[in-house]
C-alpha positions, 0 to 999 in steps of 0.5 A, a space after each residue: 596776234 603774235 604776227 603783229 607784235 612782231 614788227 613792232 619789236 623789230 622797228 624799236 630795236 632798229 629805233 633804238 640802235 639808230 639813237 645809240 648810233 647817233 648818239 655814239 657819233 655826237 658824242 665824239 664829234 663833242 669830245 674830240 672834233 670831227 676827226 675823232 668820229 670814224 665809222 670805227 670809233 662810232 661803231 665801237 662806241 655804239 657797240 655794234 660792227 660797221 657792216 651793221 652800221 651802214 645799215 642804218 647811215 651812209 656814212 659818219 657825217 649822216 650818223 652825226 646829223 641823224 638822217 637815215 635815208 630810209 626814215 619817211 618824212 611823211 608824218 611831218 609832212 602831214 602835220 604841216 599840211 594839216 596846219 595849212 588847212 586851216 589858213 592861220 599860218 602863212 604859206 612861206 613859213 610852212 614850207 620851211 617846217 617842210 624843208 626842216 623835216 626834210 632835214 631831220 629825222 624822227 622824233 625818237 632818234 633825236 630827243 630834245 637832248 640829242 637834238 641841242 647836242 646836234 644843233 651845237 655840233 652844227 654850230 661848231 662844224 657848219 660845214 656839215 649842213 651840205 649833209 642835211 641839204 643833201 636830204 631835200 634833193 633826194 626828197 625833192 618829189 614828195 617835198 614838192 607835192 606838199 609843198 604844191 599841196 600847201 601853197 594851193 590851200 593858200 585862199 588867194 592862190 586856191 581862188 586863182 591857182 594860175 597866180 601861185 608861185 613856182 613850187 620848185 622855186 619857193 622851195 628853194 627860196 626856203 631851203 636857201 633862207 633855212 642854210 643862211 640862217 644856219 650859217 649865219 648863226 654860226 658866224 655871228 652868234 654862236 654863244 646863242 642856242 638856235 632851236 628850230 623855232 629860232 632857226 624857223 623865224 630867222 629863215 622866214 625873216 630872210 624870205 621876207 627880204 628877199 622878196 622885197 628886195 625883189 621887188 
């Protein structure tokens, strides 16, 4: 019994120094800009050194944004999979929650709280979204197999399999639809909060384009 208490403790101190981590780091970026969030003033400000710092982010800009490269995706990803089974949410709009949780990290560092500070620190610092991107080509294999996994559970496409689109492709459409919203957000209206289910229709509605424009 004791054996498995154990790692439990261990992985909520390691959760809850990821969110002090993260938190440190918003809010300095909130405070002062970009320039006032040095690994050192976060460290300090999180109360931990920087050797453990770089335990837990790979650098100040990753510790903003709350992606640690050790953090799996793969309860977000089933949670989408599961949605695509049941074939009342359209294929596209799934693949952009994947790519969304591709961008993020686990619910318990980012709490709805931190989560519109980050949104707002993007909004200031649009630049720092090359970041989150970052995360979808280190994930790219497992992205795309649920991504595959998602559009082959489509009917049409589960009938007559050669018909279905390019996973890479679709998953690049997306990522592509979710950065110009992001961007666009930012240059356009920044006085308008952008939650993700904003920043989800606003991606799936530049999908939408693109594919008839294509056409």
């Amino acid at each position: 019994m004791s054996t498995s208490k154990t790692p439990g403790l261990r992985d909520r101190k390691r959760t809850e120094t990821a969110a002090r981590i993260h938190a440190a780091a918003l809010s300095l970026v909130l405070s002062g800009g970009l320039e006032a969030a040095t690994i050192e003033a976060i460290s300090e400000q999180a109360d931990v050194s920087a050797r453990t710092f770089f335990n837990y982010y790979e650098g100040k800009d990753a510790a903003i944004l709350g992606i640690q490269p050790d953090v799996s995706d793969v309860a977000a990803f089933e949670d989408v999979l599961a949605e695509a089974q049941d074939g009342s949410v359209e294929p596209l709009r799934l693949v952009i929650r994947l790519v969304l949780a591709t961008m993020g990290t686990s619910s318990h560092v980012h709490t709805p709280a931190r989560q519109a500070d980050r949104m707002t620190v993007i909004q200031r610092h649009p630049e720092l979204i090359t970041g989150q991107f970052a995360q979808l080509a280190a994930r790219r294999t497992r992205t795309v197999e649920y991504a595959a996994r998602i559009l082959a559970a489509h009917p049409t496409w589960a009938a007559d399999p050669d018909s279905a689109p390019s996973t890479p492709l679709v998953i690049a459409l997306c990522g592509a639809a979710v950065k110009t919203a992001i961007e666009d957000w930012a240059a356009t209206t920044p006085d308008q909060p952008l939650d993700e289910t904003n920043l989800e229709e606003r991606a799936l509605t530049l999908v939408h384009h693109t594919i008839r424009s294509l056409q």
